[in-house]
C-alpha positions as CSV (number, residue, x, y, z in Angstrom):
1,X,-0.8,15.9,-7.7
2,X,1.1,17.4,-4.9
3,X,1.8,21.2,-6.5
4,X,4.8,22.9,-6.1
5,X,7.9,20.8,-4.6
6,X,11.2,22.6,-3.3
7,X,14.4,21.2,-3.8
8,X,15.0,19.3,0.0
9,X,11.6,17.4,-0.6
10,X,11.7,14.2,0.7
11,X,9.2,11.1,-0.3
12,X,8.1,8.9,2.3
13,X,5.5,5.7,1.5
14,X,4.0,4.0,4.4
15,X,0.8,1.9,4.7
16,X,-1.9,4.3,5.0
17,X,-2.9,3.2,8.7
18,X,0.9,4.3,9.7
19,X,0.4,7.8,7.7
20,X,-2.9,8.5,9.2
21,X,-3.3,7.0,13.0
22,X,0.3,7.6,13.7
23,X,2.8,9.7,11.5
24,X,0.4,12.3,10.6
25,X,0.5,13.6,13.6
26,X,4.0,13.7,14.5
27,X,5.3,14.9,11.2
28,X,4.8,18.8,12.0
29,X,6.8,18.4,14.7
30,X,10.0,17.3,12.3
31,X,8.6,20.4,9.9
32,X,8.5,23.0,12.5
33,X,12.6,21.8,13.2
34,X,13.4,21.4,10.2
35,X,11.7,24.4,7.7
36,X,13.9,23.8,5.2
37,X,12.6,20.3,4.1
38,X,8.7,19.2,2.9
39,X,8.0,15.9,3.0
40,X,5.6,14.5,0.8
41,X,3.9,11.2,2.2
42,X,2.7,8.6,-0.2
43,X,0.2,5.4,1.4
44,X,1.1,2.6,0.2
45,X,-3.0,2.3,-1.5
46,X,-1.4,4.7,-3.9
47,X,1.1,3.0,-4.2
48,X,1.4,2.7,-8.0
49,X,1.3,6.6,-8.5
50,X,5.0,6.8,-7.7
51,X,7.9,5.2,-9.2
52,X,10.0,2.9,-6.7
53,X,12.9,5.4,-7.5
54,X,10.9,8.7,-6.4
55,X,10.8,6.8,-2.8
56,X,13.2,8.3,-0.7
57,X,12.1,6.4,2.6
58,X,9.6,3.0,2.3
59,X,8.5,2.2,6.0
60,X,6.1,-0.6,6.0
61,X,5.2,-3.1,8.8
62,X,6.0,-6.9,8.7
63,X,8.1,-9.2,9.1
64,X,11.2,-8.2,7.8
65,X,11.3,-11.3,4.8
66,X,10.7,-9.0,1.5
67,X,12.8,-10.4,-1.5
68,X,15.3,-8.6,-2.7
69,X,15.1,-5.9,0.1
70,X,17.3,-4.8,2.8
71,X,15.2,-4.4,5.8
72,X,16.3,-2.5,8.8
73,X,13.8,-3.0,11.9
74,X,12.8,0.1,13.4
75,X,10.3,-0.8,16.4
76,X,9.1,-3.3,18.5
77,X,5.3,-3.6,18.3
78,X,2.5,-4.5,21.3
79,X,-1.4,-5.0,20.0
80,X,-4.6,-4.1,22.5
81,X,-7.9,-4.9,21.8
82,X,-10.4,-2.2,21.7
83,X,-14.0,-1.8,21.7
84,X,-16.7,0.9,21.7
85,X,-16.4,3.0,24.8
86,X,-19.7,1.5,26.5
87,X,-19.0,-2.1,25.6
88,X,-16.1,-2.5,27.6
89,X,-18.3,-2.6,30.8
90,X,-18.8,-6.7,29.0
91,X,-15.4,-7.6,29.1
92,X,-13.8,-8.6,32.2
93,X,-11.3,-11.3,31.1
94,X,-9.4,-12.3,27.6
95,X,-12.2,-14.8,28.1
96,X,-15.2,-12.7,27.4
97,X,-13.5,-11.7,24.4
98,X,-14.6,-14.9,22.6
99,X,-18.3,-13.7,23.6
100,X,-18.2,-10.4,21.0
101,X,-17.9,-10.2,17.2
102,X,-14.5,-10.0,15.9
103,X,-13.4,-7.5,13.5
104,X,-10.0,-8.9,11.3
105,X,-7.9,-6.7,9.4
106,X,-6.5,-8.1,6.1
107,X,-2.9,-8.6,6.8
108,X,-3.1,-8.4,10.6
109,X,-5.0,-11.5,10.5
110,X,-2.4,-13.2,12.7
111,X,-3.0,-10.3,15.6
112,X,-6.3,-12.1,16.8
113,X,-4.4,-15.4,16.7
114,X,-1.2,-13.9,18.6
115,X,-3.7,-11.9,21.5
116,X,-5.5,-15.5,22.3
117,X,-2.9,-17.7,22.4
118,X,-1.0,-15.5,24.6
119,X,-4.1,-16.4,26.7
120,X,-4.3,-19.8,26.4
121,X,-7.3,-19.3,24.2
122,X,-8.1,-20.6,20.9
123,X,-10.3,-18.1,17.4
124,X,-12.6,-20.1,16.1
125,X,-13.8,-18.9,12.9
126,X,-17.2,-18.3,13.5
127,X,-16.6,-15.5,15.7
128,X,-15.4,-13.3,12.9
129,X,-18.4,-10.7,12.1
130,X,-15.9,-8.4,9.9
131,X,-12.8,-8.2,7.6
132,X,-11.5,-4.8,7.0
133,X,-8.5,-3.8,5.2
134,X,-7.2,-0.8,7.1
135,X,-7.0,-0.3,10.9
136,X,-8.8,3.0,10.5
137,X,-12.1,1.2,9.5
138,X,-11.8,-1.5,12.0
139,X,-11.5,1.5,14.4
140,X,-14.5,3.1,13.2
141,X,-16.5,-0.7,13.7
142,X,-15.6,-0.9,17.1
143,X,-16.1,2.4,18.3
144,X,-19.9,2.5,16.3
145,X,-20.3,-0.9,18.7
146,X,-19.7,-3.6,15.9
147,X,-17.3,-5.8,18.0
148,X,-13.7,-6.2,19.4
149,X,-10.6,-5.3,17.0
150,X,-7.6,-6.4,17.8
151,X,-4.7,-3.1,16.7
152,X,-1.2,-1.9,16.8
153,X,-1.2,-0.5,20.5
154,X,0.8,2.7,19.1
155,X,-2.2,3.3,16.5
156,X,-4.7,2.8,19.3
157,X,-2.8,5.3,21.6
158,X,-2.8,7.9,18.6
159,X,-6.6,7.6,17.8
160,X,-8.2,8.1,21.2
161,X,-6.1,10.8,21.6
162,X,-7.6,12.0,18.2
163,X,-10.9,11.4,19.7
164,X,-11.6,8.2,18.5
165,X,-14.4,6.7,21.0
166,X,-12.8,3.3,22.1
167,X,-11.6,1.8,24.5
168,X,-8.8,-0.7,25.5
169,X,-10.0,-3.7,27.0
170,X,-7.4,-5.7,27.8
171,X,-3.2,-5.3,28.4
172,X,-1.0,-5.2,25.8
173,X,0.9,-8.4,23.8
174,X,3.9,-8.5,21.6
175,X,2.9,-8.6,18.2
176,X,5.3,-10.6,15.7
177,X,5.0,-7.6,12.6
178,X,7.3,-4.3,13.3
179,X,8.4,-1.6,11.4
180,X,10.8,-1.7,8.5
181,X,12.7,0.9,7.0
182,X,13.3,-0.9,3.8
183,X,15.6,-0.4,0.2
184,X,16.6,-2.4,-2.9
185,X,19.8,-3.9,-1.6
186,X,21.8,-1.5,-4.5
187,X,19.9,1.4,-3.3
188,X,22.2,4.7,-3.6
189,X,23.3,6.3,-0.3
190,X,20.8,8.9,0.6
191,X,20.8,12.4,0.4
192,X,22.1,14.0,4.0
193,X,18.3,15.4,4.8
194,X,16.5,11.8,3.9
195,X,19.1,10.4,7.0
196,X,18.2,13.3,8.7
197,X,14.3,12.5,8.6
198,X,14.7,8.7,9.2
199,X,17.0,9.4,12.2
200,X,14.3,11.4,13.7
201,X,11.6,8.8,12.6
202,X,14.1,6.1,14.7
203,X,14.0,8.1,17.7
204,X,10.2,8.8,17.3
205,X,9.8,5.2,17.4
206,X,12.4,4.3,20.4
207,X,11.0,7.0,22.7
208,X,6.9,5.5,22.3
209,X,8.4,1.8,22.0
210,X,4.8,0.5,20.6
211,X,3.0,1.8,22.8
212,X,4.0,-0.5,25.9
213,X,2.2,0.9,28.3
């Protein structure tokens, strides 16, 4: 599937809105210092085409609570809501963001919940216009003008530099999920270029601190 591996390759799965809006793009820079090591990168929506053993590094974004895992938190996460570059000239207050269709994303649920409370607002159901199940799509709804999404400020930051056309309507609020680095608690010490890569993937994370802006 991914052709011809050298020997220092190292396996990292992450949920695919973490691979695409965010590690993607800084992964080249590890490459470039590092030449001797590939890195293959595995979303967690293919998640079954690799063996938990092939995994050398399983970053995913939660709460901390899987069974059975150790979990070492890696970042400290803010969410923004966004919308389509001319329909932020509509929101003026957290208020106004109960006038627009809300777009939900399948276990970030809680995100719209966290934003309005912070706010002294309440969701009510029938405000929700979408469900998605990845931040990339409920990106794409709110920049084609389908409503408000409430994201991962880090993700946000990466997409319109990408070119994505949203925009942030509103400051930033700390978000309960982070990221995990995360192992079967009789997991085998890692190979010396696996630490190597999540060092670098710790300091990538302390120097953009989710994106608090």
């Amino acid at each position: 599937m991914f052709g011809n591996e050298a020997k220092q390759t190292i396996t990292v799965r992450a949920s695919i809105s973490t691979v695409t809006l965010w590690q993607a793009s800084l992964l080249p820079a590890f490459i470039e210092a590092y030449p001797g090591i590939n890195v293959r990168l595995v979303s967690t929506i293919w998640g079954n085409s690799i063996a938990e053993e092939d995994v050398d590094i399983d970053l995913r974004i939660g709460y901390g609570d899987w069974p059975g895992m150790q979990a070492e938190k890696i970042s400290t996460e803010t969410v923004v809501p966004v919308s389509a570059l001319d329909g932020n000239q509509s929101i003026g207050s957290s208020t106004d963001l109960l006038q627009q269709p809300h777009i939900y994303i399948l276990g970030h649920e809680d995100s719209w919940e966290t934003y309005l409370s912070t706010h002294g607002l309440v969701a009510e159901s029938s405000h929700i216009r979408y469900m998605v199940d990845t931040t990339a799509t409920a990106l794409a709804l709110a920049a084609a003008g389908g409503g408000i999404a409430i994201i991962i400020t880090r993700f946000v930051d990466a997409a319109i530099h990408s070119g994505c056309a949203v925009s942030v309507v509103g400051d930033p609020v700390e978000f309960p999920q982070s990221h995990y680095f995360v192992n079967p608690v009789n997991q085998s010490a890692p190979r010396p270029e696996v630490r190597l890569l999540k060092s670098w993937i710790r300091s990538v994370f302390d120097e953009s601190v989710g994106g608090l802006r």
